[in-house]
C-alpha beads as a LAMMPS data file, in Angstrom:
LAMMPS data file: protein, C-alpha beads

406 atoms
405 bonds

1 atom types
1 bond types

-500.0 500.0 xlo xhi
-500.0 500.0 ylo yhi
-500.0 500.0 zlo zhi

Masses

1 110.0

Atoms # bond

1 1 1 0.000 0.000 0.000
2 1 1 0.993 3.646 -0.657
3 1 1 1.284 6.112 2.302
4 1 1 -1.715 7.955 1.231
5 1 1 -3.695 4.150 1.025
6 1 1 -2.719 3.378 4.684
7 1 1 -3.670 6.725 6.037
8 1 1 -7.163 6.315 4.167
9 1 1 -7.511 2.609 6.082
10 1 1 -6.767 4.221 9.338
11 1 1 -9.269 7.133 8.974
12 1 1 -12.296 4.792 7.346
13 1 1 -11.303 2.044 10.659
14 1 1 -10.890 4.774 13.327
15 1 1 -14.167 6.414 12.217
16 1 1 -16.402 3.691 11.693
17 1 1 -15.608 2.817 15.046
18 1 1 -16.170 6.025 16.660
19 1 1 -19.493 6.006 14.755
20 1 1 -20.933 2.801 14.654
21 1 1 -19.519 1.854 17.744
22 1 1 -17.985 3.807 20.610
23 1 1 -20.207 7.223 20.485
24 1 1 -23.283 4.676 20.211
25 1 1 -22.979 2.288 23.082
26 1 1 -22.319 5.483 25.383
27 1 1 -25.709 7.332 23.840
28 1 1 -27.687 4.048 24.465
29 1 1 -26.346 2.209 27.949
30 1 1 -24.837 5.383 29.902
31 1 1 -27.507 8.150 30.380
32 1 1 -29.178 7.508 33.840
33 1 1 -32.574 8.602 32.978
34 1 1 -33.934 7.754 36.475
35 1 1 -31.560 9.729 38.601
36 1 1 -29.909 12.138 35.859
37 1 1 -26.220 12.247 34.713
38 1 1 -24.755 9.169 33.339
39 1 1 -24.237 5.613 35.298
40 1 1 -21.380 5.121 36.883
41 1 1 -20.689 1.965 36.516
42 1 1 -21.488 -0.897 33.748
43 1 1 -19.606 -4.103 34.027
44 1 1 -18.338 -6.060 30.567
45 1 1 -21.879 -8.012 31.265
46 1 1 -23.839 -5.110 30.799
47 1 1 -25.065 -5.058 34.282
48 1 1 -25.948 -1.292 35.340
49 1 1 -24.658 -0.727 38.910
50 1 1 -27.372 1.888 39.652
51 1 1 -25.886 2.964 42.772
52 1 1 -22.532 3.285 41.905
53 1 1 -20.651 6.356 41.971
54 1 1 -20.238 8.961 39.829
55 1 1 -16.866 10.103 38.637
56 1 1 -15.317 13.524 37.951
57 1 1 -13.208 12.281 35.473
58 1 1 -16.237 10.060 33.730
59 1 1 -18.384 12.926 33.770
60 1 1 -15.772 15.427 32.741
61 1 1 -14.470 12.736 29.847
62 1 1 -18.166 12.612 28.318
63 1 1 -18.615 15.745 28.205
64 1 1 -15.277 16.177 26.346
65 1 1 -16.083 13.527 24.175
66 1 1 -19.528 14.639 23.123
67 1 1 -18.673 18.585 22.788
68 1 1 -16.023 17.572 20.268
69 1 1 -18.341 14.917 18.693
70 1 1 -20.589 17.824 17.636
71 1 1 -18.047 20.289 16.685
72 1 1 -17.008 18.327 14.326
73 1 1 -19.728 16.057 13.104
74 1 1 -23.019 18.565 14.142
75 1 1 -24.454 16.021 14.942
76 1 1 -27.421 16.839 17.684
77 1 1 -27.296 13.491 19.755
78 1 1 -24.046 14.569 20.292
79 1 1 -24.904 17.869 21.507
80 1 1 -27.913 16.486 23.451
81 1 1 -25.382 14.363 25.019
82 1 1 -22.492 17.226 25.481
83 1 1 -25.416 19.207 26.902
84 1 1 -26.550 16.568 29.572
85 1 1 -22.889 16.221 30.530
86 1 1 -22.638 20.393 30.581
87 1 1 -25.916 20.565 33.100
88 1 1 -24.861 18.052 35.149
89 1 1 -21.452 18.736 36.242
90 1 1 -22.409 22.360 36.995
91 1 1 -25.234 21.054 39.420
92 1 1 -23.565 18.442 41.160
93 1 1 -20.154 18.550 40.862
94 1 1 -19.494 22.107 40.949
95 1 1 -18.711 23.150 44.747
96 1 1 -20.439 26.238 45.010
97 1 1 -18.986 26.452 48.965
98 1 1 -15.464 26.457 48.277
99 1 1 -15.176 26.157 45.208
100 1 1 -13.881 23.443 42.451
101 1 1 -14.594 19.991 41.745
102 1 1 -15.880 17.340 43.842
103 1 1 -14.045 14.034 42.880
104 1 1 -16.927 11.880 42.980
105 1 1 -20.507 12.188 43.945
106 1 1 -23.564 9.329 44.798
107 1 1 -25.756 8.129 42.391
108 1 1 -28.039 10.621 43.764
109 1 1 -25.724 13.518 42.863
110 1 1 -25.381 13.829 45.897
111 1 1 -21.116 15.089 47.283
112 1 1 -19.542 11.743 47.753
113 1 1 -15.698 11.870 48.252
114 1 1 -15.393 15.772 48.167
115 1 1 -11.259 15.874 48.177
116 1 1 -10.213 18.484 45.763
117 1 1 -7.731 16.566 42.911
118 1 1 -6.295 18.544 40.625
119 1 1 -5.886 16.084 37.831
120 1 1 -10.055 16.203 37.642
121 1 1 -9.858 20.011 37.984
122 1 1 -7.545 20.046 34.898
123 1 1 -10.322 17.900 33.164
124 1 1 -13.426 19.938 33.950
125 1 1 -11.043 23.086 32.340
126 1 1 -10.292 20.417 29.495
127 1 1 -13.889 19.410 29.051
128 1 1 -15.580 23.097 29.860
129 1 1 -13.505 24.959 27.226
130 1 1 -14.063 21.925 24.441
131 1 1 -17.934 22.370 25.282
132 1 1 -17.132 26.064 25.125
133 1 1 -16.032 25.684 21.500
134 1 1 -19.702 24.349 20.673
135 1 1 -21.947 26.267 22.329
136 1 1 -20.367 29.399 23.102
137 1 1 -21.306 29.038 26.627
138 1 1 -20.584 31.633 29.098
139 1 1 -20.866 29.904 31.981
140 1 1 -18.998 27.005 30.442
141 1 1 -16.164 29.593 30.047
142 1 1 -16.455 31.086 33.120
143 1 1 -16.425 28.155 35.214
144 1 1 -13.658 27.077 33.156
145 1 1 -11.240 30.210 34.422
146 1 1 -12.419 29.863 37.939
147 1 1 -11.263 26.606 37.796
148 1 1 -7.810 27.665 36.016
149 1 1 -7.731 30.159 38.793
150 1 1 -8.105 27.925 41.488
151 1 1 -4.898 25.476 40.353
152 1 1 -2.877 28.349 40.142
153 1 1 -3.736 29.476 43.519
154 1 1 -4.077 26.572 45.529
155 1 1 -1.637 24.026 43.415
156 1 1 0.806 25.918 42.494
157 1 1 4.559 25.478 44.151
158 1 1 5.741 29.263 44.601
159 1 1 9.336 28.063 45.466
160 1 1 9.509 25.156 43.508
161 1 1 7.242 25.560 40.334
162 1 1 4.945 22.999 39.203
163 1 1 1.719 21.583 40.809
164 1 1 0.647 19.666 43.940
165 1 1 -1.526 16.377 43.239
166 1 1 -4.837 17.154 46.179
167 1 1 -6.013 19.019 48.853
168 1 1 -9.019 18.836 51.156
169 1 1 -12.793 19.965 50.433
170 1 1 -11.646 22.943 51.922
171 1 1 -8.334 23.481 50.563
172 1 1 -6.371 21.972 54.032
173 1 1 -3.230 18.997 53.389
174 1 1 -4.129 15.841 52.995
175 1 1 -2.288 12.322 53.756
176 1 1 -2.726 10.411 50.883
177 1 1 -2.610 12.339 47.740
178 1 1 -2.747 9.269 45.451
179 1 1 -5.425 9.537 42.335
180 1 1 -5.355 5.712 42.569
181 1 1 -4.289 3.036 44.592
182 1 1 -1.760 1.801 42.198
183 1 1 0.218 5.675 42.450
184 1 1 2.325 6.339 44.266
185 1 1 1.812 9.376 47.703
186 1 1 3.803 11.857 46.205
187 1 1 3.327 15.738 46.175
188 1 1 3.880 16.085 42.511
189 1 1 3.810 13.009 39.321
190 1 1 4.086 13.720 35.809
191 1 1 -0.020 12.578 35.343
192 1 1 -1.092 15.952 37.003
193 1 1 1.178 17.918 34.896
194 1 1 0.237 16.184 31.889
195 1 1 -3.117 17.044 32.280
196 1 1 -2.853 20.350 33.592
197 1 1 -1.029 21.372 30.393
198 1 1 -3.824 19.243 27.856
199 1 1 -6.476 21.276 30.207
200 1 1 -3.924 24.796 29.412
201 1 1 -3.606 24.000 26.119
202 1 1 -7.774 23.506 25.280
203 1 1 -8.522 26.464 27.148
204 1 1 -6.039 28.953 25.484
205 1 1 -7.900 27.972 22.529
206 1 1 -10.407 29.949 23.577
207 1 1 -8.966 32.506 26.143
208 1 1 -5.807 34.249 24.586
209 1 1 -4.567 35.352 27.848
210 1 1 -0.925 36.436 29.074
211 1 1 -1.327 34.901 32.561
212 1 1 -2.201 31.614 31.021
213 1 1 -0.269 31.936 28.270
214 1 1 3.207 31.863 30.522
215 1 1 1.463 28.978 32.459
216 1 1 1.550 26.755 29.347
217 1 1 4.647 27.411 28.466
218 1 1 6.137 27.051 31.822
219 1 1 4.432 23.753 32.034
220 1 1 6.210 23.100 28.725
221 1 1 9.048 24.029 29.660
222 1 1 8.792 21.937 33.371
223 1 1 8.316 18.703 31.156
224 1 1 11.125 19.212 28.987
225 1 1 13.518 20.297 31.713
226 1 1 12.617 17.563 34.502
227 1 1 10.011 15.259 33.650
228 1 1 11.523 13.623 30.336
229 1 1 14.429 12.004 31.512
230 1 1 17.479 13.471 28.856
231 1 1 18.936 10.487 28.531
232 1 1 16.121 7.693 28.008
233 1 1 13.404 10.229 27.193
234 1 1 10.203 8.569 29.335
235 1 1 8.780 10.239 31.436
236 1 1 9.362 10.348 35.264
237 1 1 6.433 9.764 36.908
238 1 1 6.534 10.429 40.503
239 1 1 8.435 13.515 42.123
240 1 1 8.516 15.091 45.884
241 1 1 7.715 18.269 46.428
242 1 1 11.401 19.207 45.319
243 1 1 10.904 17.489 42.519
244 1 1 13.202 14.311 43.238
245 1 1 12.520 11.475 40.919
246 1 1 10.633 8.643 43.357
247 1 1 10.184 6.650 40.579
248 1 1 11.671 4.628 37.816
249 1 1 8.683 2.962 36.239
250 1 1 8.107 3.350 32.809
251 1 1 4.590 4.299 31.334
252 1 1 4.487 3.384 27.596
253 1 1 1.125 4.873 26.868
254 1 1 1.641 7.896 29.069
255 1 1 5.089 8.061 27.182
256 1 1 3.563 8.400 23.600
257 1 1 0.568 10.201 24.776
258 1 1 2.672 13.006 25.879
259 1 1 4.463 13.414 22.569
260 1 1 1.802 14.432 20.805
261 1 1 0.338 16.421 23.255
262 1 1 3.357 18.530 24.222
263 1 1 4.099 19.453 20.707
264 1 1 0.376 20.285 20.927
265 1 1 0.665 22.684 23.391
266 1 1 3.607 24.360 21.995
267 1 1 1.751 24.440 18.607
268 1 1 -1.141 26.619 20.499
269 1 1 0.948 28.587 22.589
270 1 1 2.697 29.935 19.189
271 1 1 6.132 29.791 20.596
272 1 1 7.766 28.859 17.564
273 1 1 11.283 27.800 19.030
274 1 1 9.463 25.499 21.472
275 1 1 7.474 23.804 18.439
276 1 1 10.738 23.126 16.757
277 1 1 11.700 21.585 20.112
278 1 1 8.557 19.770 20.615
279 1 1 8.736 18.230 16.747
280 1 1 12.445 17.002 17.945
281 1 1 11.277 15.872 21.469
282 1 1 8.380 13.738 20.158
283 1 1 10.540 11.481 17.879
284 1 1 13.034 10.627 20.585
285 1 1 10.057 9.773 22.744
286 1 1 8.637 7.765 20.041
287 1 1 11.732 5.646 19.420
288 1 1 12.190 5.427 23.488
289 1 1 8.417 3.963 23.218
290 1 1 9.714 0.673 20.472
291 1 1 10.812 -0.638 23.552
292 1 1 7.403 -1.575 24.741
293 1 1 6.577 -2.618 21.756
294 1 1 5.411 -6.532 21.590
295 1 1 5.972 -8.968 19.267
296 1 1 2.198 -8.391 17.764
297 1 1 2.681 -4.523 16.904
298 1 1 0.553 -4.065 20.740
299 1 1 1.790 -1.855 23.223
300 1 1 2.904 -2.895 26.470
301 1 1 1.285 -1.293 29.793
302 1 1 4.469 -0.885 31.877
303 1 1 8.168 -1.449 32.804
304 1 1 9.492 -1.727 36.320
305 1 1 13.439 -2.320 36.806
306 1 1 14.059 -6.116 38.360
307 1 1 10.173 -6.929 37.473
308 1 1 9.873 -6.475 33.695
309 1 1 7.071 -5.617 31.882
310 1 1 3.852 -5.453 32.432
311 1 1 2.144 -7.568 29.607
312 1 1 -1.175 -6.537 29.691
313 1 1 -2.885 -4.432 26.881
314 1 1 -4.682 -1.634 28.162
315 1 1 -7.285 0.196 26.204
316 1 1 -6.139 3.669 26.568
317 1 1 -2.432 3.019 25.057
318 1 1 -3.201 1.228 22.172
319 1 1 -5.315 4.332 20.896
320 1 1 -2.739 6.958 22.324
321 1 1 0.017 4.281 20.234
322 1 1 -2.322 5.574 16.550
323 1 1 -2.323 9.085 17.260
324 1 1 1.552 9.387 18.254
325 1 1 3.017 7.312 15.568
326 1 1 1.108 9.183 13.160
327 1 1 2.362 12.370 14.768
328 1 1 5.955 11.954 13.935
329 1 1 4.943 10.158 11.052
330 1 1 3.827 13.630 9.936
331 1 1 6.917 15.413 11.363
332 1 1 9.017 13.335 9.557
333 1 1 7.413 11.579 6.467
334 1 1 9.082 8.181 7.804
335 1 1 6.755 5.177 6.568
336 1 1 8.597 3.649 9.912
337 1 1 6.034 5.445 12.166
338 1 1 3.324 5.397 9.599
339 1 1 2.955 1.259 9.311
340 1 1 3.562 0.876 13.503
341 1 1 -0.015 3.106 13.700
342 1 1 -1.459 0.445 10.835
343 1 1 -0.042 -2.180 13.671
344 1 1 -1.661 -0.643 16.521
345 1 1 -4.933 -0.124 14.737
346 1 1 -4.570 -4.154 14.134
347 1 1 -4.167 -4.718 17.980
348 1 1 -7.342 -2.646 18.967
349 1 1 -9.479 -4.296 15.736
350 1 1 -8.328 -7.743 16.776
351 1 1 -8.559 -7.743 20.374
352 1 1 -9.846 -4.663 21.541
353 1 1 -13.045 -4.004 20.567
354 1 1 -15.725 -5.519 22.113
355 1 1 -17.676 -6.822 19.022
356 1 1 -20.884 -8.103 21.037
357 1 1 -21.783 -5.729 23.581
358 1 1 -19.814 -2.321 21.763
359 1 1 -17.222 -0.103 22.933
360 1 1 -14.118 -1.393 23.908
361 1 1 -12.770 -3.661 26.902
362 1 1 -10.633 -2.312 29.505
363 1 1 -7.851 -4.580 29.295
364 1 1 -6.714 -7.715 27.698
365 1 1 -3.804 -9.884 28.214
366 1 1 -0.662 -10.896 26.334
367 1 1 -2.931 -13.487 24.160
368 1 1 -5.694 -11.235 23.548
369 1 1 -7.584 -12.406 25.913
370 1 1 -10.315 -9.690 27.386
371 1 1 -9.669 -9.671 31.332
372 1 1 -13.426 -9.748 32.399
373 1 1 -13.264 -8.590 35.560
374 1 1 -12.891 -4.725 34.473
375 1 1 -15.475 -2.431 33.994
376 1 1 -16.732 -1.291 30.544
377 1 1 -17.744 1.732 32.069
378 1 1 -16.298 3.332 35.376
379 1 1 -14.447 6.011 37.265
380 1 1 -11.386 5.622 34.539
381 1 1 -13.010 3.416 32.103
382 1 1 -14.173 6.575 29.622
383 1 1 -15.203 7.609 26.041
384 1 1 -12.318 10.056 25.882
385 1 1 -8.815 7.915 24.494
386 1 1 -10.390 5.894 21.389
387 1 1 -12.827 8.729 20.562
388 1 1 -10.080 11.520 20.752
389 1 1 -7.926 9.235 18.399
390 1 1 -10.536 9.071 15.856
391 1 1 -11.149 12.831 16.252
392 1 1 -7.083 13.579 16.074
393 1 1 -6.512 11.316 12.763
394 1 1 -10.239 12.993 10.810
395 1 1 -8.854 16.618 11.688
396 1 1 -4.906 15.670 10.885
397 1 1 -6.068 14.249 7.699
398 1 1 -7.730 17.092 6.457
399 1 1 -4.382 19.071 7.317
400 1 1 -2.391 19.082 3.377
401 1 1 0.766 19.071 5.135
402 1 1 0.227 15.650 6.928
403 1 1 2.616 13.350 6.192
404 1 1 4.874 15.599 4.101
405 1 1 7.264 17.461 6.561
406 1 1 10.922 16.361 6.000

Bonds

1 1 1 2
2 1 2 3
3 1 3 4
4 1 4 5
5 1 5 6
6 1 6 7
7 1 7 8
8 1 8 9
9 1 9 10
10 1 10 11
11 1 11 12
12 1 12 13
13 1 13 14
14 1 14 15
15 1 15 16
16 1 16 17
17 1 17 18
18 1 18 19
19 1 19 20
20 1 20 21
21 1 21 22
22 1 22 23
23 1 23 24
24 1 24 25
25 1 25 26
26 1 26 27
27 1 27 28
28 1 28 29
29 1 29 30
30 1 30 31
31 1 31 32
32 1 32 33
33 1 33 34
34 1 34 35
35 1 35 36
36 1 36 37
37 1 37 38
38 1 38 39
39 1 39 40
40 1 40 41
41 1 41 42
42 1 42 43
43 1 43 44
44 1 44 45
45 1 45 46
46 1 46 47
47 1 47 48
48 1 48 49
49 1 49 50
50 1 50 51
51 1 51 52
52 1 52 53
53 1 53 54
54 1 54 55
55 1 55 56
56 1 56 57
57 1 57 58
58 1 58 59
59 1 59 60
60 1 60 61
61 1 61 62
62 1 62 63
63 1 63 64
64 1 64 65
65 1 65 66
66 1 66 67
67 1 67 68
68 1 68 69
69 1 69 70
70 1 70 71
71 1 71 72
72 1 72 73
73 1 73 74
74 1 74 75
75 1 75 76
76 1 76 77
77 1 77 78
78 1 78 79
79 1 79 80
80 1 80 81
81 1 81 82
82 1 82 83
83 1 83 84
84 1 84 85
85 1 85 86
86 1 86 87
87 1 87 88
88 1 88 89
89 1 89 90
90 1 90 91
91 1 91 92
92 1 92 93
93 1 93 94
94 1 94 95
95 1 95 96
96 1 96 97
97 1 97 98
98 1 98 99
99 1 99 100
100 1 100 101
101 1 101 102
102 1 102 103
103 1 103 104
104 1 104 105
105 1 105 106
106 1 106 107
107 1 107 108
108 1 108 109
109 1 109 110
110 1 110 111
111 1 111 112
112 1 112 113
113 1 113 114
114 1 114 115
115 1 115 116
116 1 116 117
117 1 117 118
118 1 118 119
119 1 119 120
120 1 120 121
121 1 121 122
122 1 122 123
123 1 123 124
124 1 124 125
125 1 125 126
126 1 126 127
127 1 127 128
128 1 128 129
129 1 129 130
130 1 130 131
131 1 131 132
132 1 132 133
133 1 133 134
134 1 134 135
135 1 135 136
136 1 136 137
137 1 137 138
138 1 138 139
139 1 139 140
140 1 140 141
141 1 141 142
142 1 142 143
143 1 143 144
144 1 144 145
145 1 145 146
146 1 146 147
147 1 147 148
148 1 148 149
149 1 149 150
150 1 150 151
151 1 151 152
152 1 152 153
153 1 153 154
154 1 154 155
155 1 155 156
156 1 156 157
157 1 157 158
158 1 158 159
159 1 159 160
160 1 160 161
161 1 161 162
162 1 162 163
163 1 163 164
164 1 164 165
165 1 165 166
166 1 166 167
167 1 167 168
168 1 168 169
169 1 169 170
170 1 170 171
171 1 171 172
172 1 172 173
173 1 173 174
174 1 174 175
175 1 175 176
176 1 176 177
177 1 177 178
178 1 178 179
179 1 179 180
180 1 180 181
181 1 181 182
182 1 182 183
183 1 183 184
184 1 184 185
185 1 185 186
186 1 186 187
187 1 187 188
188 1 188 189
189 1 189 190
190 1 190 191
191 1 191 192
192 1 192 193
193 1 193 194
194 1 194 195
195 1 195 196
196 1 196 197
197 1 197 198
198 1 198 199
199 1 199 200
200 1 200 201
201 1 201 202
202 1 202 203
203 1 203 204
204 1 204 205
205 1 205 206
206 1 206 207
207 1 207 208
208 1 208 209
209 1 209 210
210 1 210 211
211 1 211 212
212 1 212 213
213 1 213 214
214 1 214 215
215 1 215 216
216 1 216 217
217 1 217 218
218 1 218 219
219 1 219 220
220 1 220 221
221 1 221 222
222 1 222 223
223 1 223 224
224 1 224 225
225 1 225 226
226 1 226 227
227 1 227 228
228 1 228 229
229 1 229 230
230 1 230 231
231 1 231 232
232 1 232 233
233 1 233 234
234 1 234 235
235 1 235 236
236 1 236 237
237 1 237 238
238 1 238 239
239 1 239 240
240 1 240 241
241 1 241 242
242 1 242 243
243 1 243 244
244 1 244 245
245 1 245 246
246 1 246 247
247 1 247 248
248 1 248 249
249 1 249 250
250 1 250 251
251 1 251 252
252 1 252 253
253 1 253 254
254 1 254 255
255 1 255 256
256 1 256 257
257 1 257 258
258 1 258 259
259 1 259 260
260 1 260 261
261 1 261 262
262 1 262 263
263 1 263 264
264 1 264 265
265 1 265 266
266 1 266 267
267 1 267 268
268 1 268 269
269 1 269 270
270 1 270 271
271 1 271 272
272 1 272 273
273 1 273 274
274 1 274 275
275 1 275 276
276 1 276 277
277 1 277 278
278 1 278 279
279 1 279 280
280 1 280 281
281 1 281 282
282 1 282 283
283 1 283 284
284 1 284 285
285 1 285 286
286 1 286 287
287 1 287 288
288 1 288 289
289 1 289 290
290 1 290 291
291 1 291 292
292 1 292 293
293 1 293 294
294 1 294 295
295 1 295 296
296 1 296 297
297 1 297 298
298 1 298 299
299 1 299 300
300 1 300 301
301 1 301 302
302 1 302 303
303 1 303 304
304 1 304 305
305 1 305 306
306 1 306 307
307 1 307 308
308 1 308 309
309 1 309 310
310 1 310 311
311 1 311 312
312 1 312 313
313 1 313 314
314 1 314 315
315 1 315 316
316 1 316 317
317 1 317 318
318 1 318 319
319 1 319 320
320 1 320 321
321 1 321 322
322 1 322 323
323 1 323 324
324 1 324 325
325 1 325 326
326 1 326 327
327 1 327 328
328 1 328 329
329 1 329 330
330 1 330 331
331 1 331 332
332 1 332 333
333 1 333 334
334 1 334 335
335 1 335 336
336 1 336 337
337 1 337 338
338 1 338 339
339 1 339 340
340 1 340 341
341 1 341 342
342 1 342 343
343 1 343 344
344 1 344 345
345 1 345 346
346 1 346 347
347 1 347 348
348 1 348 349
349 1 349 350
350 1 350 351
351 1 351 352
352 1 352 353
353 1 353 354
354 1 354 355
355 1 355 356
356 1 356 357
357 1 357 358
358 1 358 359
359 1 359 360
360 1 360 361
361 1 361 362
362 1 362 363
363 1 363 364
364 1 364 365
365 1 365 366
366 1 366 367
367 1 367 368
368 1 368 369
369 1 369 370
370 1 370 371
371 1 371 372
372 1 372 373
373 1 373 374
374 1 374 375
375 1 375 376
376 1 376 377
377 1 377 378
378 1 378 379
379 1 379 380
380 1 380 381
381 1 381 382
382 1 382 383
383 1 383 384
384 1 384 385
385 1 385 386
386 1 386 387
387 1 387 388
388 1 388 389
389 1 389 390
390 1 390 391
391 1 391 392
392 1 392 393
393 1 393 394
394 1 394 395
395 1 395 396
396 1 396 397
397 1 397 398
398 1 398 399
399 1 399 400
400 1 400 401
401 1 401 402
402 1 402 403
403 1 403 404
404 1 404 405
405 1 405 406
């Protein structure tokens, strides 16, 4: 096949998917009609779990999903959708008391666990300013820089830059900062950052400001100078408040995810010495990321020194895998990067997709095998990694320069 023949199979496979599958299960299984919002919870059985939680970073992730769904397809069950997702985070989720985002609440809507993290902050800002974009919302912009406003006072390290993973309801320390159980309790890892500057990035879209303007590219400039390790180029994921690596882990999909999406940011910021940078950067991360590469073409979850690698396929990677080797497929015209996205798209159509129920399954293993035990919908289980892929390739193919920078 030609370049220009593999590019057209990605787009026609990535956006039959979105469209005949992804964006439909989530209109059709996921709205909670009863209690509002969306479920939180459906298991790879399709069992509802109608008192399950609600998520932050579900809630925030639809509404992503759906604003961007419209904006570029106009279609209205996407907006209806983007527009359930818009009403319900500001009613619930909003803390009108103190102000930013509750990290979960009941299936009533009611405040569950009411810690401020600043990873889902970043996503509302992410999700608010995408929804933004569609409706020209002021209140979707609005809460959007309150929310900005609130990272930069409460997260931000004065003395040592960068940001602080959680605080209280009320803004006070906390012991355990973790987003998960499997982080680390650390006062700073390269997932808040990453997201802070996707969230920065979106919302300077739409707000050409100074103040955030030298936010992004300080954020830029905090990944390239301490996050991505200089001489391996992954990413560092866990950091004190001094920012001494506590970590040596490597995250594959976090590691290809962010070199698209820094060269993103510098691309919006229109600092044209840090794009250069950020076209360079990306293909060293890229070739760092071959090493999780399996036999198959999948991508690996994780590498720990004197355990190995994680074999397991997660979801989430194998769609951030498409988008970055077509991105320095199009910095650099190299067929290289171009047939390892064909690859990936092979992993997710082969053992990915979830052919009977729709959508996709949170993990398999090695062989393919779907772990069943995950959730196809849940606090991290989202429509926001495989639809954003299929968004990224439609709007990078309709760019004339794709694939033709030397």
């Amino acid at each position: 096949m030609t370049a220009k023949e593999k590019l057209q199979q990605i787009q026609s496979f990535t956006e039959k998917d979105l469209l005949k599958n992804i964006l439909p299960y989530w209109i059709k299984y996921v709205p909670d009609n009863q209690n509002g919002g969306f479920y939180g919870r459906i298991t790879n059985d399709q069992v509802i779990d109608h008192t399950a939680e609600k998520g932050a970073i579900l809630n925030a992730r639809i509404l992503y999903t759906f604003s961007s769904a419209y904006r570029i397809y106009r279609n209205e069950l996407y907006k209806a959708m983007a527009d359930r997702a818009f009403n319900y985070i500001i009613k619930h989720f909003i803390d009108n008391q103190y102000g930013g985002i509750y990290w979960s609440v009941d299936y009533l809507g009611q405040p569950s666990d009411t810690k401020k993290q600043f990873y889902a902050i970043a996503f509302g800002i992410y999700a608010l300013a995408e929804y933004y974009r569609i409706s020209l919302n002021e209140r979707a912009l609005q809460e959007a820089l309150n929310l900005f406003g609130i990272i930069e006072e409460m997260a931000f390290d004065t003395v040592n830059n960068g940001y602080i993973e959680a605080l209280s309801r009320d803004w006070k320390p906390l012991n355990d900062m973790r987003l998960s159980a499997k982080d680390m309790n650390v006062a700073k890892s390269m997932n808040t950052h990453l997201h802070i500057i996707e969230a920065y990035t979106n919302l300077y879209r739409i707000h050409k400001d100074s103040l955030l303007h030298g936010k992004l590219i300080n954020l830029y400039d905090i990944f390239r100078k301490t996050i991505v390790n200089p001489e391996t180029h992954h990413l560092i994921l866990f950091f004190d408040n001094e920012w001494k690596p506590k970590s040596d882990i490597v995250s594959y999909g976090h590691d290809i995810e962010a070199s698209w999406l820094l060269l993103e940011a510098a691309e919006v910021s229109g600092d044209h010495e840090r794009v250069n940078d950020a076209g360079r950067l990306a293909v060293k991360i890229v070739e760092a990321v071959y090493e999780g590469i399996d036999q198959e073409g999948g991508l690996q979850y994780e590498y720990e020194a004197g355990k190995g690698f994680i074999s397991d396929r997660e979801w989430w990677p194998q769609a951030e895998a498409v988008v970055g080797f077509l991105n320095v497929f199009r910095l650099t015209g190299n067929e290289k990067y171009l047939d390892s996205a064909l690859k990936s798209c092979d992993i997710i159509k082969n053992h990915i997709i979830d052919y009977k129920n729709g959508e996709w399954f949170f993990r398999v293993d090695a062989n393919g095998k779907p772990l069943w035990k995950e959730d196809k919908v849940g606090f991290w289980k989202c429509p926001y990694h495989n639809s954003r892929m299929a968004f990224e390739i439609k709007e990078r193919m309709e760019k004339e320069d794709f694939g033709q920078r030397q």
